[in-house]
C-alpha positions as CSV (number, residue, x, y, z in Angstrom):
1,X,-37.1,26.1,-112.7
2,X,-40.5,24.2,-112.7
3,X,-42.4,23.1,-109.6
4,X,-42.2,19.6,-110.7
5,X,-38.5,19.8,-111.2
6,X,-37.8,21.4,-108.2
7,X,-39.5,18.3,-106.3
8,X,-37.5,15.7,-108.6
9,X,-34.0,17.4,-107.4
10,X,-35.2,17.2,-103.9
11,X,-36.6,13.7,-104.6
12,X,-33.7,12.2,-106.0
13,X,-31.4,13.6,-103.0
14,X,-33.4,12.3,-100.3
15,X,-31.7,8.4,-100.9
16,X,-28.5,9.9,-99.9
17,X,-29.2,12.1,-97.1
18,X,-31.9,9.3,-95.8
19,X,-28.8,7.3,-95.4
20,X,-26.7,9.7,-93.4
21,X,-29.8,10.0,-91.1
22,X,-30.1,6.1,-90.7
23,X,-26.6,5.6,-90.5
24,X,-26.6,8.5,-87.7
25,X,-29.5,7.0,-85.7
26,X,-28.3,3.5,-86.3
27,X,-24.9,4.2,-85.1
28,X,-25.8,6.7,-82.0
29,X,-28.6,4.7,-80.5
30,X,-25.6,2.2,-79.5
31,X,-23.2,4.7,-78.9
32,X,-25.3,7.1,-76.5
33,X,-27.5,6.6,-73.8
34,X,-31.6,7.3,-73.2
35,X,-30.0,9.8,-70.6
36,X,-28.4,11.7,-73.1
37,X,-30.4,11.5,-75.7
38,X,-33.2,13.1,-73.6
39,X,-31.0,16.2,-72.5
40,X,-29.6,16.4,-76.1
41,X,-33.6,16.8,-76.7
42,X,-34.2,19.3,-74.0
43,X,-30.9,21.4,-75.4
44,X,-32.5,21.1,-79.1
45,X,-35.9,22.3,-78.1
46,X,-34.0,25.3,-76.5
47,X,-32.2,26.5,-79.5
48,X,-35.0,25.9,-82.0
49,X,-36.7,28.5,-80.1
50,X,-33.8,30.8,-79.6
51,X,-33.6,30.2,-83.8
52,X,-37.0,31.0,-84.3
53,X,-36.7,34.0,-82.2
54,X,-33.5,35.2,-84.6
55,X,-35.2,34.7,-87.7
56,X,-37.9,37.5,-86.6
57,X,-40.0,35.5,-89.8
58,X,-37.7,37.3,-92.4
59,X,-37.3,33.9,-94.3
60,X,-41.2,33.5,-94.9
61,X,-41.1,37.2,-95.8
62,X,-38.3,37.0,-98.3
63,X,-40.1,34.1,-99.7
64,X,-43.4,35.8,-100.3
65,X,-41.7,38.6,-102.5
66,X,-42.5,38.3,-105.8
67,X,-38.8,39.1,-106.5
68,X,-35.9,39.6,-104.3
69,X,-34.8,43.7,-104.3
70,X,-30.9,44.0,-103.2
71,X,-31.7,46.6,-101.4
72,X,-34.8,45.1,-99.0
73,X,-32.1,41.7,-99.1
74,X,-29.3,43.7,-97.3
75,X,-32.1,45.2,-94.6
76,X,-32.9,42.2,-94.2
77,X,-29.5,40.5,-93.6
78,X,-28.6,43.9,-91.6
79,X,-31.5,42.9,-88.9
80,X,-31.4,38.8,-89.3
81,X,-27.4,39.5,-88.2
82,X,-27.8,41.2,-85.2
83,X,-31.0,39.3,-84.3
84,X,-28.9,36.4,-84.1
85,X,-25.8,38.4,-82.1
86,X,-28.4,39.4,-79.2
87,X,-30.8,36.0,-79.3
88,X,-27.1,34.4,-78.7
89,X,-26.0,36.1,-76.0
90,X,-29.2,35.9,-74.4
91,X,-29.2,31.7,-75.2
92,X,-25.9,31.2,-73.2
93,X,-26.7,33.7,-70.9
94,X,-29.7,32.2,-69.3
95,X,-28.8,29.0,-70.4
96,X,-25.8,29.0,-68.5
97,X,-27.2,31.0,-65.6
98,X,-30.2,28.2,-65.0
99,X,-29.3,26.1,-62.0
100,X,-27.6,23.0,-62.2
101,X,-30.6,20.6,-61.7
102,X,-32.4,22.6,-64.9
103,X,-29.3,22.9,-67.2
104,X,-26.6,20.3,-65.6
105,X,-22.7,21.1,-66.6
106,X,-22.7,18.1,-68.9
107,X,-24.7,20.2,-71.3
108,X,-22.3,23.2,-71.0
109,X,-20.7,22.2,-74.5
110,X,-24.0,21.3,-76.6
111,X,-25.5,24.8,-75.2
112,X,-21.5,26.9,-76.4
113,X,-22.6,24.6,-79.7
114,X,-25.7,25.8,-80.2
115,X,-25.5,29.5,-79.7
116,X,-22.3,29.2,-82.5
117,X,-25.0,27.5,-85.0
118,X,-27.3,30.6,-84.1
119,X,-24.8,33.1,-85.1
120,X,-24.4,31.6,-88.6
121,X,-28.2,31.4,-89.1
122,X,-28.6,34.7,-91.1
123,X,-26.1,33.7,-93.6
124,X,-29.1,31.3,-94.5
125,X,-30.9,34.6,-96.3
126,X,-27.4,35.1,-98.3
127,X,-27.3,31.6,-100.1
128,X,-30.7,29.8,-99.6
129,X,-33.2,32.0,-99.8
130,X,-32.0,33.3,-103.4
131,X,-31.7,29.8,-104.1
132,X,-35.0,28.6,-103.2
133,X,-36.7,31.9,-104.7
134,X,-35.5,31.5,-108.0
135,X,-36.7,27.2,-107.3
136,X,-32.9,26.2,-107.9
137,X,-32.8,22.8,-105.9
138,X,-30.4,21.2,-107.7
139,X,-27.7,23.0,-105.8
140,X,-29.5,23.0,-102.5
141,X,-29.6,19.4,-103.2
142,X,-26.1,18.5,-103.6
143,X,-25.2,20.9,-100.6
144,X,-27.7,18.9,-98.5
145,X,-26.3,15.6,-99.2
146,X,-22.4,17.1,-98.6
147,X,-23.9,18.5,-95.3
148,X,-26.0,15.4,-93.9
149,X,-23.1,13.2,-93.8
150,X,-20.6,15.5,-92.6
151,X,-23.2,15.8,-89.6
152,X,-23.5,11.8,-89.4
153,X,-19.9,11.6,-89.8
154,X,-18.7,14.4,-86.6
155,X,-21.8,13.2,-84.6
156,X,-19.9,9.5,-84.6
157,X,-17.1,10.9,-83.9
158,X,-17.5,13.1,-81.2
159,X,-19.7,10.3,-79.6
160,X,-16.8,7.7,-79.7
161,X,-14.7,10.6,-77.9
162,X,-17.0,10.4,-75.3
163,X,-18.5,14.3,-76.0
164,X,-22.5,13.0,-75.0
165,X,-24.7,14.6,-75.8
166,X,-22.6,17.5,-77.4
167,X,-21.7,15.0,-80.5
168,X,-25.2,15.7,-82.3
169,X,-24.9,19.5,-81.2
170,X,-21.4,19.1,-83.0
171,X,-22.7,17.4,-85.7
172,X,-25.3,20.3,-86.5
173,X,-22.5,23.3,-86.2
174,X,-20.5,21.2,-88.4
175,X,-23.6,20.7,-91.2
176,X,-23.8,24.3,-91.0
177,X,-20.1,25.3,-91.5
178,X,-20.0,22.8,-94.1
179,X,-22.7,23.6,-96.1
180,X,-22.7,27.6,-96.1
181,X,-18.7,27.1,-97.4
182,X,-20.1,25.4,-100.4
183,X,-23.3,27.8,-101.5
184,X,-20.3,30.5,-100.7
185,X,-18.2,28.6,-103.6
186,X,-20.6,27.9,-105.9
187,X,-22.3,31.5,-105.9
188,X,-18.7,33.3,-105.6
189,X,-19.3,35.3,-109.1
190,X,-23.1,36.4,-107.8
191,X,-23.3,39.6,-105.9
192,X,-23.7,39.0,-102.2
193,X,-25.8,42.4,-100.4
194,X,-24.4,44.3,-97.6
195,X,-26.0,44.3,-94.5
196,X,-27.9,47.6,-94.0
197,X,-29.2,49.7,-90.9
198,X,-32.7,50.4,-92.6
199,X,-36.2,49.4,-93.1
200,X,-36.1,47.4,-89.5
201,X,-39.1,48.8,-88.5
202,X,-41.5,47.0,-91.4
203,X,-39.7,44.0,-91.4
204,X,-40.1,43.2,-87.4
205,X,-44.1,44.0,-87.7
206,X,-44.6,42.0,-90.7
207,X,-42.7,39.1,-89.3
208,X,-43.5,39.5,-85.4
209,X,-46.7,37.4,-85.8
210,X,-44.5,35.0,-88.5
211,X,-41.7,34.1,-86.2
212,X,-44.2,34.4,-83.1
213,X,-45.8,31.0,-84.3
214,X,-42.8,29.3,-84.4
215,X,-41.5,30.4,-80.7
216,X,-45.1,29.4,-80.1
217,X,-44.6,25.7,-81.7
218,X,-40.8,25.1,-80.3
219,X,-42.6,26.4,-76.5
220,X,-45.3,24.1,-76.9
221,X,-42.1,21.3,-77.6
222,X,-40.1,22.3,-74.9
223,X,-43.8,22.4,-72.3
224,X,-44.2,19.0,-73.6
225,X,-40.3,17.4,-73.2
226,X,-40.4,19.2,-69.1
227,X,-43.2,17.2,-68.4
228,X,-41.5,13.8,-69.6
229,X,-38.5,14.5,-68.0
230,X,-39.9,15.7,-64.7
231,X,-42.5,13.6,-64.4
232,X,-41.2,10.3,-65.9
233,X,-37.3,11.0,-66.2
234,X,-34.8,12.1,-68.3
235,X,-34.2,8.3,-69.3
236,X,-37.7,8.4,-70.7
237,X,-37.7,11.7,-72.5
238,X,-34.6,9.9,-74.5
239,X,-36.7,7.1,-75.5
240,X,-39.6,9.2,-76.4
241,X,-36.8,11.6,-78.6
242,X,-35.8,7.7,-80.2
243,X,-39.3,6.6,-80.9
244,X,-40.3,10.2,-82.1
245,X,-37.0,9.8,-84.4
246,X,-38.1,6.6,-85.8
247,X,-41.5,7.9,-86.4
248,X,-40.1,10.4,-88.4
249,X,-38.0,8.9,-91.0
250,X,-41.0,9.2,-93.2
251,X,-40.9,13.0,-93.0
252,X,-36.8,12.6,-93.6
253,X,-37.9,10.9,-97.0
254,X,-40.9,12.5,-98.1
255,X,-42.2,15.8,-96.2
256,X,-38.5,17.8,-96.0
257,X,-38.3,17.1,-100.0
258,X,-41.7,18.7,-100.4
259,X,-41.8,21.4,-98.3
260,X,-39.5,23.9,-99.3
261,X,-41.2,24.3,-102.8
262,X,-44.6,23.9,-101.6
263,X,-44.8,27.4,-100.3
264,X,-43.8,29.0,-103.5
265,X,-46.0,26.6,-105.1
266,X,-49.2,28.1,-103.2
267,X,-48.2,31.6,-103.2
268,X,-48.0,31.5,-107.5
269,X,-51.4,29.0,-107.5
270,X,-53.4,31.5,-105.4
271,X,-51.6,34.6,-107.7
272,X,-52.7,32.8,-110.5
273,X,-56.2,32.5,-109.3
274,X,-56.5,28.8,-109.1
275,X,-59.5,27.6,-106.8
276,X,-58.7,28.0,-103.5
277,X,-60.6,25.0,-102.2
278,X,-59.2,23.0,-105.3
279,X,-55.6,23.6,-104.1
280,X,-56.7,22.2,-100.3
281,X,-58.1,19.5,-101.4
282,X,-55.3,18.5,-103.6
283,X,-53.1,18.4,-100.9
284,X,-55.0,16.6,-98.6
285,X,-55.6,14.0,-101.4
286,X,-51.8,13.9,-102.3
287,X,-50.7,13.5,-98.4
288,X,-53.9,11.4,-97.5
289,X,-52.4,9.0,-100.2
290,X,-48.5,9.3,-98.3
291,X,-49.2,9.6,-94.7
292,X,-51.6,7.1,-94.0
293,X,-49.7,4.3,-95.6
294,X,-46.7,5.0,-94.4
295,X,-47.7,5.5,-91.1
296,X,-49.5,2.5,-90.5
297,X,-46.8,0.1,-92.0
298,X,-44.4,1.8,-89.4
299,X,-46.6,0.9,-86.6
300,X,-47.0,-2.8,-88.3
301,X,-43.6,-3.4,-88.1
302,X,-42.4,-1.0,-85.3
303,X,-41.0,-4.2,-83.7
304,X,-38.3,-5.2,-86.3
305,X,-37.8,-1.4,-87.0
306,X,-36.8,-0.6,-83.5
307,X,-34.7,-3.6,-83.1
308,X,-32.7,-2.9,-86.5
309,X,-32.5,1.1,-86.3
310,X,-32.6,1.5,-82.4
311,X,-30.5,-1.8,-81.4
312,X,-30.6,-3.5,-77.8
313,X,-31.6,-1.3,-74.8
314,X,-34.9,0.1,-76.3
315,X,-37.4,-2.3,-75.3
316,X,-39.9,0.3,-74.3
317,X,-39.5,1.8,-77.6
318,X,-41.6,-0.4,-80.3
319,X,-45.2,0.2,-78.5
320,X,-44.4,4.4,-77.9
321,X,-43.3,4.2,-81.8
322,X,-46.8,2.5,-82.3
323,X,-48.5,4.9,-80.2
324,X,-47.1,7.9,-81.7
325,X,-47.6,6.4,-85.5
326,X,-51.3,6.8,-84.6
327,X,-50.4,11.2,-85.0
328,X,-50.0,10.2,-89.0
329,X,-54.0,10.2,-88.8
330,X,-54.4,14.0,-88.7
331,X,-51.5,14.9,-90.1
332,X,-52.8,15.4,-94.0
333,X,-55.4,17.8,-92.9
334,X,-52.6,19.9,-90.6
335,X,-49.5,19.2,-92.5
336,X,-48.4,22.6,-94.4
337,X,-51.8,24.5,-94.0
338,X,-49.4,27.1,-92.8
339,X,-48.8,28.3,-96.4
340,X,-51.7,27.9,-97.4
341,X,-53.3,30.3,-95.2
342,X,-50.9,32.6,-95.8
343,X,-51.1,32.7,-99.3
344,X,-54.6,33.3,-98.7
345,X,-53.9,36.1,-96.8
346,X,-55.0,34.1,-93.2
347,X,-52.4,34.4,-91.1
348,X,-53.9,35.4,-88.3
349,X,-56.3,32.3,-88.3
350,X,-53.2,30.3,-88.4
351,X,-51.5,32.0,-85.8
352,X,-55.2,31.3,-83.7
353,X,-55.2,27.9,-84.5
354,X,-51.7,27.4,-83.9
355,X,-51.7,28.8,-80.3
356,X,-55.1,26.8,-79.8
357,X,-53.5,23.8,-80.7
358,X,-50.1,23.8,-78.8
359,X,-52.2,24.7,-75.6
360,X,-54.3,21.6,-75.9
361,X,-51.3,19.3,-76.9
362,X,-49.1,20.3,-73.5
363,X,-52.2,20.3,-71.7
364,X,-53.1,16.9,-72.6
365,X,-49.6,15.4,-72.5
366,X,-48.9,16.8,-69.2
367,X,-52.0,14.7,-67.7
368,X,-50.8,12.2,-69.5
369,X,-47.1,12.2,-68.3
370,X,-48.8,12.1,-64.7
371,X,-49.8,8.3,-66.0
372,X,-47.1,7.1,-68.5
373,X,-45.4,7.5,-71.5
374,X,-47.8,5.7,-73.3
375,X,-50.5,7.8,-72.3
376,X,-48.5,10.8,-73.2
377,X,-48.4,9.6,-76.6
378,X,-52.3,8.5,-76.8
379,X,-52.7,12.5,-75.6
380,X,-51.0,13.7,-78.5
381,X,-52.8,11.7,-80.9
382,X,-55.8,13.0,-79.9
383,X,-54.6,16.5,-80.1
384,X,-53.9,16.2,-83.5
385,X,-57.2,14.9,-84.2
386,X,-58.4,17.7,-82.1
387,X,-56.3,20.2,-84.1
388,X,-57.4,18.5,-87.8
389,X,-60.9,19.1,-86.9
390,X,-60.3,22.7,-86.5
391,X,-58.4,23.6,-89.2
392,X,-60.5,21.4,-91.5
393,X,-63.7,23.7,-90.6
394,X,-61.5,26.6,-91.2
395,X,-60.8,25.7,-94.5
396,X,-64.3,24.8,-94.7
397,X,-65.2,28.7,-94.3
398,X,-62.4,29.8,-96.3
399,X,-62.2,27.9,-99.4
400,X,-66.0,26.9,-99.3
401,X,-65.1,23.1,-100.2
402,X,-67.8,20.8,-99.6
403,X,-67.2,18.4,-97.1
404,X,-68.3,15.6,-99.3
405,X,-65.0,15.8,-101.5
406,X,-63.3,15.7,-98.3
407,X,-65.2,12.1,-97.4
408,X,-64.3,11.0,-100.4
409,X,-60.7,11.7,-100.6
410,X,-60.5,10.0,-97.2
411,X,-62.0,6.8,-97.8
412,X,-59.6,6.6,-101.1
413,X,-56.6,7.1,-98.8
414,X,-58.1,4.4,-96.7
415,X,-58.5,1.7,-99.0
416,X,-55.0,2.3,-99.8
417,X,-53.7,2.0,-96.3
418,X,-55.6,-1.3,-96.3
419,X,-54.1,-2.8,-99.4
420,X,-50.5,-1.8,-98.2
421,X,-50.8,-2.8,-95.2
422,X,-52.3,-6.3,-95.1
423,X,-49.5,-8.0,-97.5
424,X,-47.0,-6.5,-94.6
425,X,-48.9,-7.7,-91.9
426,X,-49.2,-11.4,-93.6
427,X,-45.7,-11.4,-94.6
428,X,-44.7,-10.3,-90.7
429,X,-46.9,-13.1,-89.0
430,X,-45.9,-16.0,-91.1
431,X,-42.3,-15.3,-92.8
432,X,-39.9,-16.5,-90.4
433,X,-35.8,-16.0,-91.2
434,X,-34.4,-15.9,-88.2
435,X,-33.2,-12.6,-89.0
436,X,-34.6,-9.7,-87.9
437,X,-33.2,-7.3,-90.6
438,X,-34.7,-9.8,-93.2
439,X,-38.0,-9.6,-92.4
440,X,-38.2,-6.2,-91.9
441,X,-37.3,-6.2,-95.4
442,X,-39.7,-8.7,-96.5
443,X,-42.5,-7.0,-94.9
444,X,-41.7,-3.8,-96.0
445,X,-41.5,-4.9,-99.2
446,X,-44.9,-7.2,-99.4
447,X,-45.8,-3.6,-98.5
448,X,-44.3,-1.7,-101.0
449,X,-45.9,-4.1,-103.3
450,X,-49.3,-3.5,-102.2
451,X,-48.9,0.0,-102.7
452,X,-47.8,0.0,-105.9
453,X,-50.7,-1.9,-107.2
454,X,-53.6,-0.4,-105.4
455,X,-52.3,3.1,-106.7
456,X,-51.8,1.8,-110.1
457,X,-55.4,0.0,-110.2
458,X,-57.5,2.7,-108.2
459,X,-55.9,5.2,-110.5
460,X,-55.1,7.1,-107.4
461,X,-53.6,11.1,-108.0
462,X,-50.1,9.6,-107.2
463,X,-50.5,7.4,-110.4
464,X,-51.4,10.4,-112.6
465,X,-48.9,12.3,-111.1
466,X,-46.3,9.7,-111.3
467,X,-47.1,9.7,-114.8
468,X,-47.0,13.4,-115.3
469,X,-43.3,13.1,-114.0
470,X,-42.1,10.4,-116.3
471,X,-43.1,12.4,-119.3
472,X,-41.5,15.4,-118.4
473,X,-37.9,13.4,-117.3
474,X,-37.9,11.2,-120.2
């Protein structure tokens, strides 16, 4: 299957699974409290990194093969299975021998949860990994749909049962369940490898420092959620989880569709010898020309958005969701550099940069959970500014782009924030409904417009790709 294909499955599935997550959020944010929401948070942190620890970076290195041997797939299942056995019997062990004012018995269930969804991880390298190998998102596609609103639809559930913060944990198991059973259906006649005993060795050193940046980046989450809650409350960490979830719905849309085919896609550019600094600056150009519009129109119209998605009870909400929009700034020149280096044979760059990074963000967010949440979210701005300034010199030395494509590239992506913006910001100030939900609409929609037209009239690379895409569907 083609790269560009691959991206229209995932493109064309994101509507549907979109809704289950607004439908989700929507729903929760009235069922559940900022309370629960911020030890939910705290719980999630905890078994992303207990995940990350399981996966030993097998995934990424299953990925990288040019071609996936049976025999090096079984090792690998053989080690990803009883990663996951030990990493979740150590979870519930400490998790459940941390004192009552760290872990409190309300989160008893989400953390039983949570250590079930780690044992099922490695059947992940059974059904997706051939999947996403051989770029066959079509299926992955339809599974993710099936599996994002059985997760909306337990989460509800469970919340109006009064479960707390163990409804999304439930939610998640029951995604998991769900959508495994289905690539297990569909890929019945295909032959599945047994786990096996050998080649551990290689596959823990080539994946230490893989899986060690992601403990790294869920450690640097969890540093950063214990200084919210103990400095400013667990109430608080649940509106920062809210806002952060708001903010986010443009990665939901976008970012999750691209990203599982744009590793593959470096890997075979850089095989193929395609400029390295050519493939950088293409992807800052193509999210330059995402990130910063979308961003800015959600902290334009964090007000209404808040209101509609969050409901009554978040007032503190809209200006953290502002705050934390300001992150969409650096995120082109961070977002999914990870593949890049590694297809350019830098991981251990990355890995630098990665730990530099997470150090300054917790430091910085702790002194500015000492202040206010606000503050906290000012601090993590300029972290990522901090962090885009790094890796953007690093690329610098790698690829040997000059910095005046860069320039350029940027002020392109800002003229087109400007014209998508301003139509939003008119129709905000001076449509008046008398219904919040409408003029969120409206505005979004003036915006929308704007977009459209300043892409089509600049000729931006979303217009020529848009173009290229037509072709090949019709």
């Amino acid at each position: 299957m083609s790269l560009r294909r691959a991206i229209r499955d995932r493109i064309l599935s994101r509507p549907a699974v979109l809704a289950a997550h607004a439908v989700t959020l929507l729903v929760l944010s009235r069922l559940l409290t900022p309370a629960e929401f911020g030890l939910f948070a705290l719980a999630a942190v905890a078994h992303q990194i207990a995940v990350a620890l399981a996966d030993l970076g097998i995934k990424t290195q299953l990925l990288n093969s040019p071609s996936l041997d049976p025999h090096r797939h079984g090792e690998a299942f053989g080690l990803a299975l009883t990663a996951a056995c030990v990493v979740a019997a150590g979870f519930l062990g400490v998790a459940l021998l941390l004192p009552d004012a760290l872990a409190p018995p309300s989160l008893d269930a989400t953390l039983w949860i949570f250590a079930a969804a780690v044992l099922l991880g490695p059947l992940e390298l059974l059904f997706n990994i051939p999947l996403m190998q051989s770029m066959r998102f079509g299926l992955i596609s339809v599974v993710n749909v099936f599996g994002a609103w059985i997760r909306c639809g337990v989460s509800i559930i469970a919340a109006l049962y009064g479960a707390g913060p163990a409804a999304l944990a439930a939610g998640l198991l029951a995604e998991q369940i769900v959508s495994f059973a289905m690539f297990a259906i569909a890929r019945r006649n295909e032959q599945v490898p047994a786990p096996r005993m050998t080649g551990w060795r290689r596959l823990i050193e080539d994946g230490a420092r893989l899986s060690g940046n992601q403990v790294i980046r869920h450690l640097s989450e969890l540093g950063l959620m214990g200084a919210i809650s103990g400095f400013l409350g667990v109430a608080t960490l649940g509106v920062y989880n809210r806002a952060d979830q708001v903010v986010k719905l443009f990665d939901k849309i976008f970012l999750n569709s691209f990203s599982p085919v744009i590793h593959p896609a470096f890997v075979q550019a850089i095989k193929d010898k395609h400029d390295p600094a050519t493939i950088y600056l293409k992807k800052v150009e193509l999210l330059t020309a995402l990130i910063w519009p979308a961003f800015a129109m959600i902290a334009i119209l964090a007000d209404p958005l808040c209101r509609v998605v969050l409901g009554p009870g978040w007032d503190a909400a809209p200006v953290v969701v502002q705050l934390l929009a300001l992150i969409g700034i650096a995120r082109p020149f961070t977002q999914m550099n990870q593949a890049l280096f590694i297809a350019l044979g830098e991981l251990r760059l990355s890995t630098r940069l990665d730990v530099q990074h997470h150090i300054t963000r917790v430091a910085l967010a702790s002194c500015g959970a000492l202040i206010s949440l606000e503050a906290v979210c000012i601090a993590l701005a300029m972290s990522g500014v901090i962090d885009a300034i790094r890796q953007t010199r690093a690329f610098a030395r790698s690829t040997g782009y000059e910095k005046r494509q860069l320039f350029n590239v940027a002020l392109n992506a800002f003229l087109l924030t400007l014209c998508t913006v301003a139509p939003a910001a008119l129709a905000l100030s001076f449509v008046s409904t008398g219904s919040v939900f409408l003029e969120l609409i409206l505005s979004a929609s003036a915006g929308a417009v704007g977009f459209v037209l300043a892409v089509c009239v600049m000729r931006n690379v979303l217009f020529h790709e848009a173009q290229k895409a037509l072709k090949r569907i019709f």
